[in-house]
C-alpha positions, 0 to 999 in steps of 0.5 A: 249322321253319326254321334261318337260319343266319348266322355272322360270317365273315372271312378272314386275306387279306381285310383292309383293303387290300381295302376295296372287296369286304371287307364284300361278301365277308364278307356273302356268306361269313356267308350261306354263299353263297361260300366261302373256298379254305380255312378261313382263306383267300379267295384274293381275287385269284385268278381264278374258273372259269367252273363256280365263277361258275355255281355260286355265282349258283345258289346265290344265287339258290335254283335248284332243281337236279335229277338229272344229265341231261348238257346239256354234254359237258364237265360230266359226272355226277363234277363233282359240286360244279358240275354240278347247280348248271350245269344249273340256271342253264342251264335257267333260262337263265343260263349258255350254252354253245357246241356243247355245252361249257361249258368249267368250268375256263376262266376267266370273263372280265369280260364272261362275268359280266356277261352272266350277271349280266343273265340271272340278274337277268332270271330273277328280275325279267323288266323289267330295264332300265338307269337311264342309257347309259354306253359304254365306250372299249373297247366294240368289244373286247366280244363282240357277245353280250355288248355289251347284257348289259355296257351294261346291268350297267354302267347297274345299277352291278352292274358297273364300268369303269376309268379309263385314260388319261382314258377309261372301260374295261371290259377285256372279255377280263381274267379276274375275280377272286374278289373282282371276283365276290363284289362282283358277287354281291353288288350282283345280289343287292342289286338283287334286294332281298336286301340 
């Protein structure tokens, strides 16, 4: 027997000048998929942790997490809320890390998101590929990792960029917020055909 479990859920500061990721965030919240910080409050333009964004992609994507088996020095066993769901996205190669850290308390940068967009998008269908070429005035300031992953978000509309000065910029290095990552979210998981 199965319980789908779906409750209309919203929060006192995701209102209406929050158009662009109000229905996305609630979506997502309804679905049990993100989580507000508290009971009421969403806390939509404050940035998401490195840890927190992985949880929340295993989360959407159903991985299955096992027993701690300490694949980064800085995730240990007592970072009970994130680690199984880390582990999983690294064992399904989502997230990645660099000489053994993960760094869970950093914030995620933009362009951090979209290369694990693309992977966890890749996990689930292994023929990804982007419907048109758009380059960003910005692209040089883009980590050589994640130039594809950011083009190829971009092509999927899983991402956006922001016009400055008459010139379309990604802002690689700008740290997402939570609503920037519910909207994300949620694009991936219509892509995947969730929605």
């Amino acid at each position: 027997t199965f319980v789908v479990v779906e409750q209309n859920k919203t929060f006192n500061d995701v209102t209406s000048r929050l158009a662009w990721a109000k229905e996305e965030i609630e979506v997502l919240a309804s679905r049990t998929i993100i989580q507000g910080m508290t009971k009421d409050r969403f806390a939509p333009n404050e940035s998401i942790t490195r840890a927190q964004f992985a949880v929340l992609l295993a989360r959407a994507l159903k991985l299955p997490v096992s027993s701690y088996s300490g694949v980064f020095v800085d995730v240990p066993a007592t970072l009970s809320w994130a680690a199984p769901y880390i582990e999983a996205a690294y064992r399904a190669g989502i997230v990645q890390g660099s000489n053994d850290l993960f760094k869970p308390d950093a914030a995620i940068t933009r362009e951090q998101m979209a290369a694990m967009l693309v992977r966890a998008l890749a996990y689930k269908n292994q023929n990804v590929q982007g419907n048109e070429s758009i380059s960003f005035a910005d692209e040089l300031a883009i980590a050589p990792y994640a130039r594809e992953h950011v083009r190829l978000a971009a092509s999927l509309q899983l991402i956006r960029g922001t016009v400055v000065n008459g010139k379309l910029v990604f802002k690689p290095k700008a740290n997402a917020t939570r609503a920037e990552s519910a909207v994300m979210l949620y694009r991936l998981l219509q892509q995947l055909g969730e929605f």
